[in-house]
NULUMZA-876418 format. One record per residue (C-alpha): x, y, z. Coordinates in steps of 0.05 Angstrom, whole numbers, plus 5000, padded with zeros to 4 digits. Example, Ala and Ser with C-alpha at 12.3 -4.5 7.8 and 13.67 -1.06 7.14 Angstrom:
2
524649105156 527349795143 
***
This chain:
512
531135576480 528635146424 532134666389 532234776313 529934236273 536733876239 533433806164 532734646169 540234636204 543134226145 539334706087 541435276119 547935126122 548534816059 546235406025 550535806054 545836166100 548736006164 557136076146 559235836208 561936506227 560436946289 558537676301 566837786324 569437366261 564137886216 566438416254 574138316249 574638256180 570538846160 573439256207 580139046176 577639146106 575739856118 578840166181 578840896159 571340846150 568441526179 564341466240 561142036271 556842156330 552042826319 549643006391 548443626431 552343346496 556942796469 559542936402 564842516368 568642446300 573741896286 574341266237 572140566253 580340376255 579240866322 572740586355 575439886343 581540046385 576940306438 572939746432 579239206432 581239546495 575539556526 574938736507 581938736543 579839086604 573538606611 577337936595 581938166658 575438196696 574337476681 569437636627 569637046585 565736776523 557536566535 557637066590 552637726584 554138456573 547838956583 548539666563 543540236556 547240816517 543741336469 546841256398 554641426419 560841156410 561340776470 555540406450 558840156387 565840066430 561639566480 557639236415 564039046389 568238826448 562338316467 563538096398 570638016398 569037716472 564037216443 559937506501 551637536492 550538266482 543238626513 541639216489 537539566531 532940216486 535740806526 528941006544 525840506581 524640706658 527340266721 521739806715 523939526649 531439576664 530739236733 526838636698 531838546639 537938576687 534338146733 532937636676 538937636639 543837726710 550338066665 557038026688 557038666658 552739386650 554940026615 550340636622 549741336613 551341796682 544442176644 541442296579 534642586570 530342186619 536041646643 540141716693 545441236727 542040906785 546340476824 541340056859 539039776792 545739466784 549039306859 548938636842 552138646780 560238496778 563139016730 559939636724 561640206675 557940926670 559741406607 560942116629 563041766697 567941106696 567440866634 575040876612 576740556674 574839926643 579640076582 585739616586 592639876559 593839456507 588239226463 584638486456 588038146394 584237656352 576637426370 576036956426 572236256401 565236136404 560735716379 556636046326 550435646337 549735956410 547136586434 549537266410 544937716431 539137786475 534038396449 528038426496 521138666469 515038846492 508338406475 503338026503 507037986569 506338396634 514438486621 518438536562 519937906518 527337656516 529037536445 534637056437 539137096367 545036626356 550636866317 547536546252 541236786264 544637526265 550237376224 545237116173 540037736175 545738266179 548537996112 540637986079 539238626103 546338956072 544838596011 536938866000 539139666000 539839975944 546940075915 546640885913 542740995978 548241436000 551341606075 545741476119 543941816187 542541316232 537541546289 533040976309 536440746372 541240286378 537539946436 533339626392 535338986351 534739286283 537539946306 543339656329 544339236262 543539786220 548940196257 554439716287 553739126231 551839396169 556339856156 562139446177 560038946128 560139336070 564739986091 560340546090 561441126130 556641106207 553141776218 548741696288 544342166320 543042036389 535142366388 531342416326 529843216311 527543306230 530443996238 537543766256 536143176194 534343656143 540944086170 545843446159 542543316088 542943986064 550944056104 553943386101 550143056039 546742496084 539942136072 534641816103 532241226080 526740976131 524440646185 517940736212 513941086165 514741746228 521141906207 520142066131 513642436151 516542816197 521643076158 516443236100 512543606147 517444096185 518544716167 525244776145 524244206096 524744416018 523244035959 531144065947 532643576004 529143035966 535842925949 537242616011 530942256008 531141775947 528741145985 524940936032 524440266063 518840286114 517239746160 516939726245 509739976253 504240086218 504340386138 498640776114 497240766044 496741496047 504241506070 506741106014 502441455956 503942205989 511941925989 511741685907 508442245893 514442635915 519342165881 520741745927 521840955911 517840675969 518939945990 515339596049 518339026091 514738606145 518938316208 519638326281 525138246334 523337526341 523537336256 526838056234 526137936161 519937516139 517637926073 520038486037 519438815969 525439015922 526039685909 525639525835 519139135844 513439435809 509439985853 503739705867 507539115906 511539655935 506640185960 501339675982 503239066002 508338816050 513038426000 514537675994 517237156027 525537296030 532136776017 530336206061 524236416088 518036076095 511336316112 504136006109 497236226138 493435856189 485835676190 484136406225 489136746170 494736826223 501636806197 507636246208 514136356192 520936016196 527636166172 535036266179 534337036218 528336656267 530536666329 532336116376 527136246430 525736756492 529036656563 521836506581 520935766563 513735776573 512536296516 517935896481 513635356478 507535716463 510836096398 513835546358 513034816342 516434206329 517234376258 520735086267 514635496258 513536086298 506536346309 507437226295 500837346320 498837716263 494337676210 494137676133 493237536068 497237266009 496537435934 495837145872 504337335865 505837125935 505637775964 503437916037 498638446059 497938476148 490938676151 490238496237 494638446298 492037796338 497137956391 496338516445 500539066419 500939686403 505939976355 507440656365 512940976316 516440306314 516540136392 511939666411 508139736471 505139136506 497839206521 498538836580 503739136614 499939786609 493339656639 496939296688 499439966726 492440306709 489239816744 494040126805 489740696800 484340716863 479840916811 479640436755 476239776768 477639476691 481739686639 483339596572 488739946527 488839876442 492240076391 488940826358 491241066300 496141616308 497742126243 505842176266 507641566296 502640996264 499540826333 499541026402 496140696470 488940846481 486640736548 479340486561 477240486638 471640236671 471240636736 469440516810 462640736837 464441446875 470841566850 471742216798 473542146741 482142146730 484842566672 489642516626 494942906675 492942386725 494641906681 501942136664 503842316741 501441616756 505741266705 511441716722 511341486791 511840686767 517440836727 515240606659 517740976594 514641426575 512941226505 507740706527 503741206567 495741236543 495741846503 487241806505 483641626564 476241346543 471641206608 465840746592 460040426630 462339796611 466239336559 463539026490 464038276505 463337536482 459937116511 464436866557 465037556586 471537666550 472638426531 473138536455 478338986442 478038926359 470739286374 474539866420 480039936362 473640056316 470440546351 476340956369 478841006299 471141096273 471241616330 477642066293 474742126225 
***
């Protein structure tokens, strides 16, 4: 990990930005503040309805149970759980542990899982016994000391009497390890420190609106911001937790017309989605009064179709690494709003290099990836931290991303590493290059476009080829090419390099 510069150490902290506190100190005194806080799980196999007074007992026993199994403070709990209450109930006890949590997206297939566990070596792994595409496998974590499985063992680990107090840390160390895919052949371990998450949990509770209401929570708690928008947020200020462990607009529009709840963003998918099924009617606009859009791409045609409906649409720009770089207020005026990606937030900095990339730092960057080699690529002596994106600032400050100078592909929020991909179609007998980009997608933003180069006498694969080949290596099956484009050969520079920004062109060019 990096080592933060001490002149941004002693602003942050002297303007209050890093408190000193960590994720179990946050979490105590919320949870004390507002125990009979509803929190409600809405799920076709694992239901549950209780208060947060309830899940932090389960979650204070569970601490218990671990600390008895020598689970100590700076040590690492993995889980992959859909959005239950177990998920929550292992968030929480790392906290009050002063473990290093890893979520793990409940998706991702025994390719990604076995790398993360590899890399990050827990003392402990919770998992589902099965949930849509997962299911427990017990090779994955033989080596691992303490192993729980929901809908199996999991209240084994449950102690009798519940962990009192939070269990010393020290707040400038790791908290929580989110991995992400990028420009790597594997996901990218994204280390936070307690005021690194402290800090953004705290900006991101104080940006929402006042009346956004009881919001359902379906983005998955795998992912960093999913996980701070379910388990931290709501702690911090006492509103009620409604999750949904698979998104499903129909079963959305049910719990805002039922229950009252709203839905107040994401990636741009989930607004859209709900606008366009069915069932939706112009009176659940109730439940849709904001929407704060960021995680993938944002048409301008989203943002304009969403006003239009009355709808106060504000943009934010982030990602796992630096989670809150720019945002716009959702008083600012609409042009910022609908068409820009906002300004620079409390504390951050940004600046654009000579080829227009951004540089940010600030008190939510993180401290590095478990991969000190891309550690040392992505930030500087300073604090900056290259995003590999590209953009351009306004007159008012305001930040538009106009390219992506990093490999990825962004598909409904998820981001799918270019590399990773045409590494296992370049397992295929028949593919002798290959290149996958970003295409536009109407629903999710983006989705992987695969671009092959094939070997003389072998037929052409197909898209079904395709998916039973990716099944087989065991990657999720949200970065699966969802076009397959064969091709001669490659556009190129000079020095032979493939030029993927002229394959992102012609694809898109090739939709309208």
């Amino acid at each position: 990990m990096r080592t933060v510069p001490a002149e941004l150490v002693r602003r942050y902290e002297a303007e209050g930005w890093w408190t000193g506190e960590t994720i179990g100190d946050l979490l105590a005194r919320g949870l004390e503040t507002a125990p009979g806080a509803a929190f409600r799980v809405h799920s076709a196999v694992r239901p549950w309805k209780g208060t947060f007074a309830e899940v932090e007992l389960t979650a204070r026993r569970l601490a218990a149970g671990l600390h008895e199994r020598g689970v100590a403070p700076g040590d690492v709990v993995a889980l992959q759980l859909p959005n239950w209450m177990e998920a929550a109930a292992v968030f929480w006890a790392s906290a009050f542990l002063g473990a290093v949590v890893v979520p793990i997206v409940h998706f991702y297939g025994r390719k990604e899982v076995g790398y993360i566990l590899d890399t990050v070596e827990p003392k402990v792994f919770v998992t589902a016994d099965r949930f849509g595409h997962l299911s427990y496998d017990p090779d994955l974590s033989a080596k691992i000391p303490v192993v729980g499985v929901v809908g199996r063992d999991f209240d084994d680990l449950l102690a009798g009497e519940p962990l009192p107090g939070v269990l010393p840390t020290d707040p400038s160390g790791p908290a929580l390890i989110a991995f992400t895919s990028g420009t790597t052949r594997d996901p990218k371990g994204v280390v936070h420190s307690h005021n690194t998450l402290g800090f953004e949990t705290r900006q991101l509770a104080g940006r929402y609106p006042p009346d956004r209401g009881d919001q359902l929570t379906s983005a998955p708690v795998g992912h960093f911001i999913g996980m701070v928008n379910a388990f931290l947020i709501p702690v911090l200020d006492g509103s009620p937790v409604n999750l949904a462990d698979t998104w499903d607009p129909g079963q959305a529009l049910e719990l805002m017309a039922r229950d009252g709840l709203t839905v107040g963003g994401g990636a741009a998918y989930y607004m859209t989605s709900l606008l366009d099924h069915p069932d939706f009617t112009p009176a659940h606009l109730a439940g849709m009064k904001y929407a704060g859009l960021g995680g993938a791409a944002v048409p301008n045609a989203v943002t304009r179709r969403l006003a239009d409906l009355g709808i106060t649409v504000f943009r934010a720009y982030g990602s796992t690494e630096h989670p809150s770089i720019t945002a716009s207020s959702h008083t600012a005026p609409e042009d910022k709003r609908l068409y820009t990606d906002g300004d620079a937030l409390a504390g951050v900095e940004i600046r654009l290099d000579e080829d227009g990339e951004i540089l940010s730092r600030g008190p939510d960057l993180c401290l590095g990836y478990t991969d000190e080699a891309l550690t040392e690529r992505a930030f500087d002596a300073d604090g900056w931290y290259r995003t590999g994106d590209i953009g351009r600032l306004d007159e008012d400050g305001y930040l538009t991303i106009t390219d992506r100078k990093a490999d990825v592909i962004i598909r409904g929020g998820e981001n799918i590493g270019a590399l990773e991909v045409e590494e296992v179609l370049l397992a295929l007998p028949a593919v002798a290059e290959a290149a996958v980009v970003a295409a536009p997608d109407a629903r999710l933003g983006e989705h992987a476009a695969a671009v092959v180069r094939l070997r003389t006498g072998h037929p052409e694969p197909t898209l079904d080829d395709l998916r039973a080949h990716f099944a087989a290596a065991g990657l999720a099956r949200q970065k699966w090419p969802e076009e397959l484009h064969v091709v001669d050969d490659f556009p190129r520079t000079a020095s032979g390099k493939v030029q993927k920004f002229v394959l992102r062109k012609d694809i898109a060019a090739h939709q309208e």
